[in-house]
C-alpha positions as MATLAB code, in Angstrom:
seq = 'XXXXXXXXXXXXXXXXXXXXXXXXXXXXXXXXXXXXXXXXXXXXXXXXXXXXXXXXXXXXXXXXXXXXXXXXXXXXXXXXXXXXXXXXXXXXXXXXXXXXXXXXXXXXXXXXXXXXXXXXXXXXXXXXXXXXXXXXXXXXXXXXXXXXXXXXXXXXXXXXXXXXXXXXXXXXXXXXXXXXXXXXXXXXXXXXXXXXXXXXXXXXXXXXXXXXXXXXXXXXXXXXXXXXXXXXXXXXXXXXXXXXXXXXXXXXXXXXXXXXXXXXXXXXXXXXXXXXXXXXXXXXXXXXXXXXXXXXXXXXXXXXXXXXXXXXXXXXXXXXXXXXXXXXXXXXXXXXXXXXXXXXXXXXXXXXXXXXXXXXXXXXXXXXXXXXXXXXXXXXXXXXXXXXXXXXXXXXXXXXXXXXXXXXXXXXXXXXXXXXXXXXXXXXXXXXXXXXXXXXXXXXXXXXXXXXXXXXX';
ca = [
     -18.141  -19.366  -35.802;
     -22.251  -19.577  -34.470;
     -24.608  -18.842  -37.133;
     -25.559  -15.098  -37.838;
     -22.155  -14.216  -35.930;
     -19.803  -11.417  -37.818;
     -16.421  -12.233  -37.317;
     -14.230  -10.406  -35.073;
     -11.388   -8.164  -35.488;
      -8.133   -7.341  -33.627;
      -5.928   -4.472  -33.676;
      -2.589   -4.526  -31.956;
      -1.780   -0.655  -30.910;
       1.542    0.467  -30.201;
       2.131    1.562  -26.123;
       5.000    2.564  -24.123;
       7.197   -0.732  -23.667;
       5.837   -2.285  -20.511;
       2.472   -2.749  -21.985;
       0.645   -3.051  -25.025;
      -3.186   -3.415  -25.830;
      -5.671   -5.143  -27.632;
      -9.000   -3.851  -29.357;
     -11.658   -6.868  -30.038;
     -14.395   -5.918  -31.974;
     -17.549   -7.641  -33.179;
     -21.129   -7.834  -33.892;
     -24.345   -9.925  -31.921;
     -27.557  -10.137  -33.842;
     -30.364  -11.637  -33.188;
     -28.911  -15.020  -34.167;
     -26.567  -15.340  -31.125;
     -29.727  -14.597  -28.653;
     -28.654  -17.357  -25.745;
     -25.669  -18.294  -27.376;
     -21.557  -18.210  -26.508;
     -19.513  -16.514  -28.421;
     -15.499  -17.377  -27.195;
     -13.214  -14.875  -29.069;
      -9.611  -15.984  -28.978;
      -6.667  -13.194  -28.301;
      -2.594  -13.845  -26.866;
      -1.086  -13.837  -24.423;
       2.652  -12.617  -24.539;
       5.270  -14.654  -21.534;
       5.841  -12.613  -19.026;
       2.867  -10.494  -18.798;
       2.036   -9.694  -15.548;
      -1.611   -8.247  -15.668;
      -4.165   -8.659  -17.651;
      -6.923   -6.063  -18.151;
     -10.586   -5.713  -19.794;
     -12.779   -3.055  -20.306;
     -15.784   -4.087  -22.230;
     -18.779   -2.140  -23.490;
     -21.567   -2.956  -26.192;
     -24.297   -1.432  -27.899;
     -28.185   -1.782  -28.109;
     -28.973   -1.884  -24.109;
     -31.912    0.383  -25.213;
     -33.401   -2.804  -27.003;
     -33.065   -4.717  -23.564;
     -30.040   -6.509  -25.387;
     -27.592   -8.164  -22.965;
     -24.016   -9.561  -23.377;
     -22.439  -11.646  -20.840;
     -18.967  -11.494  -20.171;
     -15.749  -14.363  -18.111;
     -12.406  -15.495  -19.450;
     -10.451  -18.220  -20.102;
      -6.733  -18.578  -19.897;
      -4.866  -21.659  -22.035;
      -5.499  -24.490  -18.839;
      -8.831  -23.361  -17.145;
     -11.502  -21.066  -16.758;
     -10.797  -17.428  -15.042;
     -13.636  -16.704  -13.974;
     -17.143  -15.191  -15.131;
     -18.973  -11.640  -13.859;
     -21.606  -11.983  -15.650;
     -23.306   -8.440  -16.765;
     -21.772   -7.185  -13.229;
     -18.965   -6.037  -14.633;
     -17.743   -3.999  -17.510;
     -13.958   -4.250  -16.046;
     -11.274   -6.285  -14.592;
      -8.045   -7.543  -13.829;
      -6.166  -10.532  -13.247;
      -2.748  -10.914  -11.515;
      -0.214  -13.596  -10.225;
      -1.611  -12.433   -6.957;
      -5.020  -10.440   -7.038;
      -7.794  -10.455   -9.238;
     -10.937   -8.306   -9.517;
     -13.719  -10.313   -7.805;
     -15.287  -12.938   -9.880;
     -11.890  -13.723  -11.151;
      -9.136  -15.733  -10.283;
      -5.389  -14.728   -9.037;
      -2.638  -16.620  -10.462;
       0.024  -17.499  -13.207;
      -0.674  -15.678  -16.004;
       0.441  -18.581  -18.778;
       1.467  -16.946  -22.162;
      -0.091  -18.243  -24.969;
      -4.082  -18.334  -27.021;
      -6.785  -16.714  -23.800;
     -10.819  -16.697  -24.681;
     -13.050  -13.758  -23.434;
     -16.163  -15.631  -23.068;
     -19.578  -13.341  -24.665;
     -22.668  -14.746  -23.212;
     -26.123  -13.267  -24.817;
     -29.042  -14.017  -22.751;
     -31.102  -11.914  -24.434;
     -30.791  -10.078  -28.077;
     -34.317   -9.786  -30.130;
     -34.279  -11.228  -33.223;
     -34.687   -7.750  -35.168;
     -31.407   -6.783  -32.815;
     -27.782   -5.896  -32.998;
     -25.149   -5.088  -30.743;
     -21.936   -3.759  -31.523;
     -18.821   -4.493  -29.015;
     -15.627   -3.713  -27.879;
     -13.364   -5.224  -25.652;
      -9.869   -3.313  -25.394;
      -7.297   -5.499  -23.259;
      -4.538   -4.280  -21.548;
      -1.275   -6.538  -21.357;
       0.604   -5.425  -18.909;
       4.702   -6.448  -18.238;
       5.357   -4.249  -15.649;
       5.394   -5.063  -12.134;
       4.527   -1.616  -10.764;
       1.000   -1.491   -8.930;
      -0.743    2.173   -8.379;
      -3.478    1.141   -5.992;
      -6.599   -0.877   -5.426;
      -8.809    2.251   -5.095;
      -8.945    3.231   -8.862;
      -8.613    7.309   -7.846;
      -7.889    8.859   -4.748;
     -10.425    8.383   -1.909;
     -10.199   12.179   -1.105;
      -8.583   14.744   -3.071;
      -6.521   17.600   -2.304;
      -3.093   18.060   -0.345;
      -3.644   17.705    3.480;
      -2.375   15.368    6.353;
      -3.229   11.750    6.378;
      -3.184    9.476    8.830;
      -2.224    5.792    8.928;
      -0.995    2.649    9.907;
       1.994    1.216    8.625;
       2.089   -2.464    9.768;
      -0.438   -4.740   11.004;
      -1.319   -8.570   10.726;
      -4.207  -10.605   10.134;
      -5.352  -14.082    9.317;
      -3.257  -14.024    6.699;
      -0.354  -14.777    9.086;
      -0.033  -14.767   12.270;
      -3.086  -12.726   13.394;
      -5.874  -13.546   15.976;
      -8.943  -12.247   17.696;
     -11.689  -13.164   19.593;
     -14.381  -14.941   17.398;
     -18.059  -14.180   17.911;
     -18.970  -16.756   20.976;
     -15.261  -15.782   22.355;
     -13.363  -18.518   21.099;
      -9.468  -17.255   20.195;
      -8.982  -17.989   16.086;
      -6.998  -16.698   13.067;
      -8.521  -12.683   12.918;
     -10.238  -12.172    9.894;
      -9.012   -9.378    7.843;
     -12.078   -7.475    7.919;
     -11.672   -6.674   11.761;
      -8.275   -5.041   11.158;
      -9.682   -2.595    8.851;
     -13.089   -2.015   11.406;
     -10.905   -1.272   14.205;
      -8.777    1.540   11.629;
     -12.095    2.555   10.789;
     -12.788    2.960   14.427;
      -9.607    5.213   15.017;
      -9.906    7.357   12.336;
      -7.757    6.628   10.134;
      -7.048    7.160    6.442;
      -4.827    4.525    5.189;
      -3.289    1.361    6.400;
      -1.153   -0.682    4.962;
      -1.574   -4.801    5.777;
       1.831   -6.452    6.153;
       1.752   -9.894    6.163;
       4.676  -12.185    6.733;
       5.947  -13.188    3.324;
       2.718  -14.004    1.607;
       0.613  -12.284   -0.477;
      -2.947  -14.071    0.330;
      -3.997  -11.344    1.547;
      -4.335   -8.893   -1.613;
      -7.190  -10.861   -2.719;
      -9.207   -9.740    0.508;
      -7.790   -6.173    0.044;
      -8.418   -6.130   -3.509;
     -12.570   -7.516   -2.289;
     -12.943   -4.923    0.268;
     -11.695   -1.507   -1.096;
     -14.477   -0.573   -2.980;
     -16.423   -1.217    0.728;
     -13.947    0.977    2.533;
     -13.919    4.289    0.491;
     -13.267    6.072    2.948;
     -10.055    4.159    3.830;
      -7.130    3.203    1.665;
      -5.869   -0.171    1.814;
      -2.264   -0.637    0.586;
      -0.652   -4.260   -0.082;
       2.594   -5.061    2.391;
       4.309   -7.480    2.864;
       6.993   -7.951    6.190;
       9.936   -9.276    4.874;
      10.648  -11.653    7.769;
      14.067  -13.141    7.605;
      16.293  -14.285   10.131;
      18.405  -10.920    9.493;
      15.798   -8.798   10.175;
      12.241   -7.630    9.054;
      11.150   -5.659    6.674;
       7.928   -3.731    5.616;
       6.917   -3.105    1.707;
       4.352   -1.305    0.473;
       2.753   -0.778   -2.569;
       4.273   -3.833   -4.260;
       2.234   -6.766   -5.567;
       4.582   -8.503   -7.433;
       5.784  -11.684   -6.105;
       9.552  -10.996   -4.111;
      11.759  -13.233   -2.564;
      12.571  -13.085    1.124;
      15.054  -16.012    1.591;
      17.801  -13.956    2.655;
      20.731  -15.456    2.808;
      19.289  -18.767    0.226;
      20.133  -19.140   -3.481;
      16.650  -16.735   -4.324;
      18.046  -14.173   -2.028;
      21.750  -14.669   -1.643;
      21.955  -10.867   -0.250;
      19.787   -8.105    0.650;
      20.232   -6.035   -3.165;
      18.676   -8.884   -4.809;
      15.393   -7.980   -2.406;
      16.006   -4.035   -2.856;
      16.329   -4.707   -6.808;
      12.735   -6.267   -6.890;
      11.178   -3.815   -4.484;
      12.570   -0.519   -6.649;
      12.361   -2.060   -9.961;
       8.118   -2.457   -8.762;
       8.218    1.180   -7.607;
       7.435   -0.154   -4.099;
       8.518    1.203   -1.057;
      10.931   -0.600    1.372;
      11.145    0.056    5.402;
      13.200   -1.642    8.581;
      10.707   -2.463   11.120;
      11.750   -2.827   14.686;
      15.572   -2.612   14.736;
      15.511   -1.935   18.404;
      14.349   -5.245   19.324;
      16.711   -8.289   20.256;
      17.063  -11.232   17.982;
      17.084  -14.606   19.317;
      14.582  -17.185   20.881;
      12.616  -14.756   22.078;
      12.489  -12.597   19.111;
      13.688  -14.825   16.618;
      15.276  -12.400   13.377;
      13.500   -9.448   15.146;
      16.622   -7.523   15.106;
      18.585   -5.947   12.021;
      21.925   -7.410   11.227;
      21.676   -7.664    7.634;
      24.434   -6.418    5.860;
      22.632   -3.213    4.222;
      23.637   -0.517    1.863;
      21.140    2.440    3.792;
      21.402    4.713    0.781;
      18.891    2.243   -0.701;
      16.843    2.457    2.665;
      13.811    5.515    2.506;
      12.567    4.255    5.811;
      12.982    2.789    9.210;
      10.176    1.487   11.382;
      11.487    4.387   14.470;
       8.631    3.042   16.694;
       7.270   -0.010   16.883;
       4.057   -0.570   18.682;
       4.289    1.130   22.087;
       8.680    0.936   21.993;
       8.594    4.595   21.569;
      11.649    5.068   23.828;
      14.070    2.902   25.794;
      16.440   -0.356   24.516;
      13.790   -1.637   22.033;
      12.946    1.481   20.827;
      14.152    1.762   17.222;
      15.062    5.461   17.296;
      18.808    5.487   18.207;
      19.077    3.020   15.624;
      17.630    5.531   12.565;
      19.422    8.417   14.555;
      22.915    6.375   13.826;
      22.357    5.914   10.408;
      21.257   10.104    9.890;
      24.505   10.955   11.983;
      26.540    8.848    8.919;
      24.682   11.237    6.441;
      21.550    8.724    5.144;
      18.841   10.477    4.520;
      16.182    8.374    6.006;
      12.328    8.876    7.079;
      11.206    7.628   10.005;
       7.686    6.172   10.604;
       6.238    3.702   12.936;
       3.243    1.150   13.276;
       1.340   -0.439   15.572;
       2.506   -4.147   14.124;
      -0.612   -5.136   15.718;
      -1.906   -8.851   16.095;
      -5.249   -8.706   17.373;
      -7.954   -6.334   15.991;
      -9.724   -6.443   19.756;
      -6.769   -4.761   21.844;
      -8.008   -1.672   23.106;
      -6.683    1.923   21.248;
      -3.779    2.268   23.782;
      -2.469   -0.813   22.305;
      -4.278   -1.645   19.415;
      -4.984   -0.418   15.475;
      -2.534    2.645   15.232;
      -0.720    2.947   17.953;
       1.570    4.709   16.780;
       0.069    6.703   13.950;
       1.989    7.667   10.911;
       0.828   10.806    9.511;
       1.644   12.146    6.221;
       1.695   15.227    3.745;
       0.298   14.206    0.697;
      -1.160   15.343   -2.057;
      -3.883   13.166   -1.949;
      -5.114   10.213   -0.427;
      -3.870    7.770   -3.087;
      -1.170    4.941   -2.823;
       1.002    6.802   -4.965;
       0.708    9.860   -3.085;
       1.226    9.341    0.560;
       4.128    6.631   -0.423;
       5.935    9.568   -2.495;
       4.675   11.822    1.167;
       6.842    9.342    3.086;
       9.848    9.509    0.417;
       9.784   13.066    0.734;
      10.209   12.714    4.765;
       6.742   14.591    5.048;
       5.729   12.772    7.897;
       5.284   12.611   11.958;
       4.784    9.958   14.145;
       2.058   10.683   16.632;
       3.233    7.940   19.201;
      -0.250    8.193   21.029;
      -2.282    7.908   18.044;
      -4.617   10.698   18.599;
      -6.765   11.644   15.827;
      -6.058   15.231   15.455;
      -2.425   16.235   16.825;
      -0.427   18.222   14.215;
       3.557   18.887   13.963;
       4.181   20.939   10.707;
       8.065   21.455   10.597;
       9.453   23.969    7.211;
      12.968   25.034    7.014;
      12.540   28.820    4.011;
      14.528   31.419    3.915;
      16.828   30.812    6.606;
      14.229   29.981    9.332;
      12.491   27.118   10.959;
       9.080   27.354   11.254;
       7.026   24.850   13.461;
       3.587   24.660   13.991;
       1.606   22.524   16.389;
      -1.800   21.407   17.154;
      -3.958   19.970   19.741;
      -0.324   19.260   22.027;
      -1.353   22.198   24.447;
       0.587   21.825   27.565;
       3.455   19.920   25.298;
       6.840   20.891   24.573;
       9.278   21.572   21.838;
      12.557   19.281   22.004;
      15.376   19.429   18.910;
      17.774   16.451   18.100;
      20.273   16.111   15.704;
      23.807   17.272   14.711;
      22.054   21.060   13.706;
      20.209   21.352   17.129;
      23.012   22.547   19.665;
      21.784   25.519   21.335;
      18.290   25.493   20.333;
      15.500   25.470   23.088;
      12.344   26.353   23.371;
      10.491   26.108   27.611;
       7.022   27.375   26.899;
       4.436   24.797   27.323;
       2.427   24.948   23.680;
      -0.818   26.049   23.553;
      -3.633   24.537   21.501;
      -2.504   25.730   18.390;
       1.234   27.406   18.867;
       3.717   28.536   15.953;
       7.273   29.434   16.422;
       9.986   29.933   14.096;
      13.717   29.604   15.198;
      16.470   31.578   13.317;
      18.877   28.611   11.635;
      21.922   30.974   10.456;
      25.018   29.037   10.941;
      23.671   25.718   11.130;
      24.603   22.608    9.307;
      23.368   18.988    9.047;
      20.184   17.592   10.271;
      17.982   18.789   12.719;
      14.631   17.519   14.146;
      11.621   19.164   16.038;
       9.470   16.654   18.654;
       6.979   17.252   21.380;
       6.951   16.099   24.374;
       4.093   15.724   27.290;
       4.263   17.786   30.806;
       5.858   14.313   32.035;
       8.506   14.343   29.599;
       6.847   10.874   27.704;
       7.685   11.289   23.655;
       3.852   12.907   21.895;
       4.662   13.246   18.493;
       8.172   12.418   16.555;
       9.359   14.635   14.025;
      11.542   13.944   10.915;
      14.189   15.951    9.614;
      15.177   18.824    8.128;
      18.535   18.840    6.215;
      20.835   22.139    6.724;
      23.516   22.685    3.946;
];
């Protein structure tokens, strides 16, 4: 212990079973003025994030107390006075720290005093949260806007990270720096995106860096699946998961769905319209899948809204077997500079939420409370309820568009007046069973907006 130190204290408090935390208490005096203080507390096996909040007294008296961690091997990193929080994970950590293993055993929080008079005292606490659980609520610590309303996003989207390029600034063609992605969502108007990288997860560090930048945007971690039996988007999930389908990690596609719902993440087929092959290699879905597990499917894919690659008659198939299954669609763009027609969403996923938070528009999508707007405008609106008997549909900024039903509850229905800019109908549904769908199409028959269903018992 340093001279003129009091010792410190610990108190192990009792939370709910994933997690549990640690207070560390102590006292700097005028003794430890440009000293270290390292104040030892452990580390349980399998912990998979590690949290500190840290706060001390006698700032009035200019006193200042340093904080950085150590794990059992090396040094974690150090913020400094620039931070009175952070967090550490196998695969992000709060800047100024380090991602990775998380090795059980004696850790050091590292006190720094640069400057504590010799008359002064400051009093500190650093709680710690150890958590075991592998669910992840969000880099933005509370929703970026508040209040239920439609948000729109992108659902899939690649960067540096994989295999990602763009034109650098003299025009030469290199690996796209994340940062563009997110200026060219930015540029469209968007609300969320979610970067889906092929198997890694380098690229949470970068979101993790930039979210507090982009407040206006929420970033959620993805991942695409890619195996040769087909891709797969996840969001929400930082956890490490396997994606050797078909290996000894991954011998079949549960032991993936196990990992993605035991993290609370969210799991969707992307492209299952396109061929597998050479010139699409695993592109296609052939996995052997149970679909009750499956919340979403990838309908549209970039600019396949309709036709052989499109991924709609494949999601249509699996509603007609009685799956209840959301359909969204991203632009699964590769280079930040394509122009808006092909570029950063196109298509647009837009979702009722009841906020703009991870949690929130994931649980949206769950919930089917979501349209495609295959164009990506920024303000086109389908609002679909089935109350009381009726359907009720509602759309916005489509004037000149039509109403189109699919599904094993649309025979009969129709509707031949061109929409105006903001036109609602309701459509009597006595009689009807199973699932029925509401899109718009343009003057020239082309697919506007894609509508998910409602479900007629």
């Amino acid at each position: 212990m340093i001279a003129g130190a009091v010792a410190s204290a610990a108190a192990l408090v009792a939370l709910p079973a994933a997690a549990e935390t640690l207070t560390l208490t102590g006292v700097m005096t005028g003794a430890d003025h440009q000293t270290y203080r390292e104040v030892p507390f452990k580390v349980p096996p399998g912990t998979a994030s590690v949290t500190v909040e840290f706060a001390y007294t006698g700032k009035d008296q200019k006193s200042v107390i340093d904080l950085g961690i150590r794990d059992p091997q090396r040094l974690r990193g150090w913020s400094g006075g620039n931070k009175a929080r952070f967090t550490l994970t196998e695969t992000w950590a709060t800047p100024s720290y380090l991602p990775g293993p998380l090795p059980a055993g004696e850790w050091k929080l590292i006190l720094g005093v640069p400057n504590l008079r010799k008359d002064g005292r400051a009093d500190y606490t650093a709680t710690i949260t150890l958590d075991r659980s592998p669910v992840f609520h969000g880099f933005a610590e509370a929703p970026l806007k508040t209040g239920p309303g439609w948000y729109r996003g992108d659902l899939h989207m690649h960067t540096q990270h994989s295999d990602g390029s763009c034109g650098s600034r003299t025009g030469k063609r290199i690996p796209c720096p994340l940062f563009r992605t997110l200026e060219a969502a930015t540029a469209r108007g968007l609300d969320f995106v979610a970067v889906t990288e092929h198997n890694t997860t380098a690229h949470f560090q970068d979101l993790a860096e930039l979210q507090p930048y982009y407040d206006d945007l929420l970033l959620i971690p993805g991942r695409e699946i890619t195996t040769f039996h087909g891709h797969a988007n996840v969001f929400g999930v930082t956890a490490p998961l396997d994606f050797q389908l078909g290996g000894q990690r991954a011998p079949d596609l549960s032991r993936i769905l196990d990992q993605v719902e035991a993290a609370k993440g969210l799991i969707s087929i992307n492209h299952p319209g396109l061929p597998s092959g050479e010139v699409c290699m695993g592109c296609g879905w052939t996995a052997k899948t149970d679909f009750a597990r499956i919340p979403a499917i990838e309908a549209i894919n970039g600019v396949n809204s309709e036709g052989p690659l499109s991924g709609i008659a494949f999601w249509e198939a699996r509603l007609n077997a009685g799956f209840r299954i959301t359909a969204v669609g991203g632009s699964d763009n590769h280079d930040a500079d394509l122009p808006p027609a092909r570029g950063v969403g196109t298509p647009t996923t837009v979702v009722w939420a009841e906020n703009l938070s991870q949690d929130a528009i994931l649980d949206g999508i769950r919930q089917g409370r979501t349209f495609v707007d295959v164009q990506g405008t920024r303000d086109r609106l389908l609002d679909v309820r089935a109350e009381g008997g009726a359907l009720s549909v509602r759309v916005a900024k489509a004037a000149g568009g039509r109403l189109m039903f699919a599904g094993s509850a649309a025979a009969g229905l129709s509707d031949a007046a061109p929409l105006g800019e903001d036109t609602s109908r309701t459509f009597d549904l006595a009689g009807r069973k199973g699932w029925l769908r509401v899109d718009v199409r343009g003057p020239d028959g082309k697919l506007w907006l894609l509508g998910n269903p409602v479900y007629l018992d």
